[in-house]
C-alpha positions as CSV (number, residue, x, y, z in Angstrom):
1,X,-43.3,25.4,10.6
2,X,-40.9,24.5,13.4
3,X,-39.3,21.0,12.2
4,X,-39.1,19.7,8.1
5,X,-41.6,17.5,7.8
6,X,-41.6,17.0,3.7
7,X,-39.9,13.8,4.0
8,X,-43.2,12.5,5.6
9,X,-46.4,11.3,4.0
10,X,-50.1,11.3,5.5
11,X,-50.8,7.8,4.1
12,X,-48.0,5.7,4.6
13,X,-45.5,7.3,7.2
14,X,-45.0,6.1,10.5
15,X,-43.1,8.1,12.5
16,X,-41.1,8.0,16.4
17,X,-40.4,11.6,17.9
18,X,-38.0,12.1,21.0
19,X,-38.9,15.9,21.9
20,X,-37.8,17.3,24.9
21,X,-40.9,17.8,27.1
22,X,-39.3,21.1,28.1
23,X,-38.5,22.1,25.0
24,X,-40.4,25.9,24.0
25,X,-42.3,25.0,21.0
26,X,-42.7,21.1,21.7
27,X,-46.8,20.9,21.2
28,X,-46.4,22.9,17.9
29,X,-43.6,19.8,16.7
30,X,-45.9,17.4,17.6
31,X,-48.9,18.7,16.5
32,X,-46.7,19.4,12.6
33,X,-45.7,15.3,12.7
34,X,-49.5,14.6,13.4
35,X,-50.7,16.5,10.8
36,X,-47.7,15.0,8.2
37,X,-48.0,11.7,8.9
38,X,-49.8,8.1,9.2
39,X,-48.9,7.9,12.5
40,X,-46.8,9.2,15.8
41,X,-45.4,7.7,18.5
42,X,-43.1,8.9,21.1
43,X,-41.5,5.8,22.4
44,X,-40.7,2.8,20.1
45,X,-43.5,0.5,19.9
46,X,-42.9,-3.5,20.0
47,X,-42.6,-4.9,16.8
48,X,-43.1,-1.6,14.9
49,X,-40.7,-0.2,12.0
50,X,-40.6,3.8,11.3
51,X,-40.5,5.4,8.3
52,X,-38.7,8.5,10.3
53,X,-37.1,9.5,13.7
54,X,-37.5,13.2,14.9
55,X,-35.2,14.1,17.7
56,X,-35.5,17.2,18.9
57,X,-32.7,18.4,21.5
58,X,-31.8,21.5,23.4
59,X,-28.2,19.7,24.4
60,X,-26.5,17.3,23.4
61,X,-27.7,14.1,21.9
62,X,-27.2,10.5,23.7
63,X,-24.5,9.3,21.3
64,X,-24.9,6.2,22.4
65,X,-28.2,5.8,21.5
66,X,-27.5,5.6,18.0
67,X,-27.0,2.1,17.1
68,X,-30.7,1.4,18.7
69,X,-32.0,4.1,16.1
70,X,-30.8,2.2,12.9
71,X,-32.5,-0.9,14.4
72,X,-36.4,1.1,14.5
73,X,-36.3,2.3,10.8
74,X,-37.3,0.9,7.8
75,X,-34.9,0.1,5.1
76,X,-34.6,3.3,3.5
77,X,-35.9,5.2,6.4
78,X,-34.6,8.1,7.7
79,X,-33.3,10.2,11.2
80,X,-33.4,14.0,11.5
81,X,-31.3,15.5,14.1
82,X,-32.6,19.0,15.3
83,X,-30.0,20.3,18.0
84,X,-29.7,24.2,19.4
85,X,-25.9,23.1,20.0
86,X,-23.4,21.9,16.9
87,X,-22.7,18.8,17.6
88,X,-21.4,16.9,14.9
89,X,-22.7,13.9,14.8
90,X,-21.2,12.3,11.0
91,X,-18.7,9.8,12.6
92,X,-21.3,8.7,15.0
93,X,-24.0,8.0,12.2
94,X,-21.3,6.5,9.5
95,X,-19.8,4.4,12.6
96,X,-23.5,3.0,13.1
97,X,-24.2,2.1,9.5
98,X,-26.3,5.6,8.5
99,X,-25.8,7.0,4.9
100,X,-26.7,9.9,2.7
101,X,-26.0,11.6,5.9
102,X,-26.1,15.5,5.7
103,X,-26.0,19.0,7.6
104,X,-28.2,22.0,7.5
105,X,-29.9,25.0,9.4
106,X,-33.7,24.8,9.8
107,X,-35.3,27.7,11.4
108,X,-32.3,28.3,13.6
109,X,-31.5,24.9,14.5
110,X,-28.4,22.7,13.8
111,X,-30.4,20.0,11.3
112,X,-28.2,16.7,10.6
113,X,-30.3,14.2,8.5
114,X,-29.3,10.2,8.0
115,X,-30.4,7.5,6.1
116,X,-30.6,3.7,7.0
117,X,-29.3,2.0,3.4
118,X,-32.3,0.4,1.5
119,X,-30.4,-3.2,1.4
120,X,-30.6,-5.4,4.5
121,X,-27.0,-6.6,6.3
122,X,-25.6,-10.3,5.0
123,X,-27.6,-10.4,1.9
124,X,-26.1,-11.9,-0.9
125,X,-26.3,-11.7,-4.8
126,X,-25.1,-14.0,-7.2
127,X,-22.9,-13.0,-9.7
128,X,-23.1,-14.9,-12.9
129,X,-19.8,-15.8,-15.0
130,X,-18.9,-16.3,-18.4
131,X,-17.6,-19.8,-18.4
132,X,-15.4,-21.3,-21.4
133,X,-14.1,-18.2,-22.4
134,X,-9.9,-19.0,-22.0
135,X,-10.8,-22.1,-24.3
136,X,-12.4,-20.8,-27.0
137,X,-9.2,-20.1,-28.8
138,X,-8.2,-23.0,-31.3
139,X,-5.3,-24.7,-31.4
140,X,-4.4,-23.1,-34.7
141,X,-4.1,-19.5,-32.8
142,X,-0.9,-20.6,-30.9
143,X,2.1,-18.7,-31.9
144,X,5.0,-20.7,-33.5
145,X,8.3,-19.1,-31.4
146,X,10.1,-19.7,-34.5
147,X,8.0,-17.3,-36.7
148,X,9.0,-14.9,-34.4
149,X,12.7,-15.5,-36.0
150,X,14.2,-13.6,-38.9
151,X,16.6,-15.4,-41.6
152,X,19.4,-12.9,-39.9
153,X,18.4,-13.5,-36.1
154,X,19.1,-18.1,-37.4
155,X,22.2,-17.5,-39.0
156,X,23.8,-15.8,-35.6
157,X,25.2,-17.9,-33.4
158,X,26.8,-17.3,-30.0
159,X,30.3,-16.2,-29.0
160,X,32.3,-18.9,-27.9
161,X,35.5,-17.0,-26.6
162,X,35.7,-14.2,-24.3
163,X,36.6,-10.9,-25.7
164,X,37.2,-8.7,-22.8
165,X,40.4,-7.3,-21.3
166,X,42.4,-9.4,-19.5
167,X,40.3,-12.2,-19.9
168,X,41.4,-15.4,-21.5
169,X,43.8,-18.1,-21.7
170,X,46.7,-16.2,-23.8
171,X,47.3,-14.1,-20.7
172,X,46.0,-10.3,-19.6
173,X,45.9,-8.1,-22.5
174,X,43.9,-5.8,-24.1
175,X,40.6,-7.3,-26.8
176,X,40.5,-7.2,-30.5
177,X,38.5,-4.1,-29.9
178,X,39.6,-2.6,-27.0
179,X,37.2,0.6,-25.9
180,X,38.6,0.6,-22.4
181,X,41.9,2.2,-22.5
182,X,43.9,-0.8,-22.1
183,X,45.1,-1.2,-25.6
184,X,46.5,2.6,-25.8
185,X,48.2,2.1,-22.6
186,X,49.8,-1.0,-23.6
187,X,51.0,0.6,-26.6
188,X,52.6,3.3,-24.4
189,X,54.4,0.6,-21.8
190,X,52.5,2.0,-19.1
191,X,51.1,-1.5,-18.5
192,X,52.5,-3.3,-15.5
193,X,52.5,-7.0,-15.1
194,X,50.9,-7.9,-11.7
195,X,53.8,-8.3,-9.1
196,X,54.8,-11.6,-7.6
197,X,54.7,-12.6,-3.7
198,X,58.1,-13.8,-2.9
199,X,59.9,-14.8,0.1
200,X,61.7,-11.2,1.0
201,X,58.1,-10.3,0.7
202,X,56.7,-12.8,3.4
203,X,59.9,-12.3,5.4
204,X,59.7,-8.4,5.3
205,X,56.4,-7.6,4.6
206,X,54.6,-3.7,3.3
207,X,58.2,-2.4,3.3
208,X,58.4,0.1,0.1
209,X,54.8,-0.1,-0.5
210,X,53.0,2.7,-2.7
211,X,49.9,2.7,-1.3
212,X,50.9,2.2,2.2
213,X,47.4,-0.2,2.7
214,X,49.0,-3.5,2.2
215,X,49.0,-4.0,5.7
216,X,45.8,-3.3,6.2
217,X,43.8,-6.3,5.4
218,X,41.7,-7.1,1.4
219,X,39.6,-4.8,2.0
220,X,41.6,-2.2,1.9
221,X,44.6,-3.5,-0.4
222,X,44.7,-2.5,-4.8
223,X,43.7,-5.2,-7.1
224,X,46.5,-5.5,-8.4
225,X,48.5,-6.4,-4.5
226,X,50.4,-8.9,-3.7
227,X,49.1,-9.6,-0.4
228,X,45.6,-10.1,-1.5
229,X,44.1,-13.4,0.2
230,X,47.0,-12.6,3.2
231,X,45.9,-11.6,6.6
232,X,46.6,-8.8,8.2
233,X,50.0,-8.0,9.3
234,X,52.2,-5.6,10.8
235,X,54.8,-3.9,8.2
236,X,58.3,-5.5,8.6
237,X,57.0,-8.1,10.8
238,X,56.8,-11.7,9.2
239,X,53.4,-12.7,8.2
240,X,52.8,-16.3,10.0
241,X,49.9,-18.2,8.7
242,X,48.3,-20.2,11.2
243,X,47.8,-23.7,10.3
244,X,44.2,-24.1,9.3
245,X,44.8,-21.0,6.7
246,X,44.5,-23.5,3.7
247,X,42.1,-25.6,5.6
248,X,38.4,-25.8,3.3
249,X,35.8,-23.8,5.6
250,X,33.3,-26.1,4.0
């Protein structure tokens, strides 16, 4: 046996062969899809579904030609591949629609079978829903929010005051309960008030500064400066505002 011919059947199988006419054992091929099945042509007849397509190749195989191979099966029918080369054809078959598609030796050939799907293109199916399903709760199943409450979680009531550090109207000091530092190091006097901007300052600006960035603009002054909301300025020079400093962007 030169070619698989299982997948045929005597009574019912139609089946289209392209063989090489050069090919060694072509005769014997044709004579096995004879003998396997209903019927055999070798060119696609008008009108005609196949059950099968037997190509049988000692080169390559006219990709191209692939497309026009799903359109002369049956749904359900299949396409065996028997090449002397290994060429992979998967990507050409899945590209064209083919499934179940598979590789295998057979008698010393490269065999690649395919499978047109056994549903046809652009049919549709119904799918049917439960309807009613959201309302079928009673109105008795909605949760009360207030159930959700404890006695403890009603008698609570929100904080009316601030409590953090240096927050508030009584000035900058540390909270009732303090966890940052700030109480400890008021304690100690190491807390200094913010300075003031006065006019020596505007006059003779940055001169004697720690940090050395008061000069340098907000972005790169301490929280705590002086200068913050000031432009720029060049230390010891007088800052001059220009006139639209206090003028609302908006």
């Amino acid at each position: 046996m030169v070619i698989d011919t299982s997948r045929f059947n005597k009574e019912s199988s139609n089946v289209l062969g392209y063989i090489s006419n050069d090919y060694p054992l072509y005769q014997q091929i044709v004579d096995e899809i004879q003998q396997a099945s209903k019927s055999f042509d070798t060119a696609p007849v008008a009108s005609k579904l196949y059950n099968a397509i037997v190509i049988v190749s000692g080169g390559s195989v006219n990709r191209a030609a692939i497309g026009g191979y799903l359109q002369l099966l049956v749904e359900g029918g299949s396409i065996m591949f028997y090449q002397s080369s290994e060429d992979n054809l998967t990507l050409d078959l899945l590209c064209n629609g083919f499934v179940d598609i598979a590789s295998s030796k057979f008698n010393n050939l490269n065999l690649t079978i395919a499978s047109k799907p056994d549903w046809s293109s652009g049919v549709t199916e119904s799918i049917q829903l439960k309807s009613g399903g959201w309302g079928s709760a009673g109105e008795n199943d909605v949760i009360d929010e207030n159930d959700l409450l404890s006695e403890q979680d009603k008698s609570l009531k929100p904080k009316t005051t601030l409590d953090d550090c240096e927050v508030g109207a009584k000035g900058k000091k540390a909270c009732k309960n303090c966890t940052c530092g700030r109480a400890e190091m008021e304690d100690a006097g190491e807390v200094k008030e913010k300075p003031k901007l006065t006019k020596e300052m505007i006059e003779n600006p940055g001169v004697g500064s720690d940090c050395g960035s008061c000069s340098l603009g907000d972005a790169f002054r301490c929280k705590g400066c002086p200068y913050r909301g000031l432009p720029a300025f060049k230390v010891g020079e007088k800052i001059v505002l220009p006139d639209d400093f206090l003028t609302d962007d908006i």
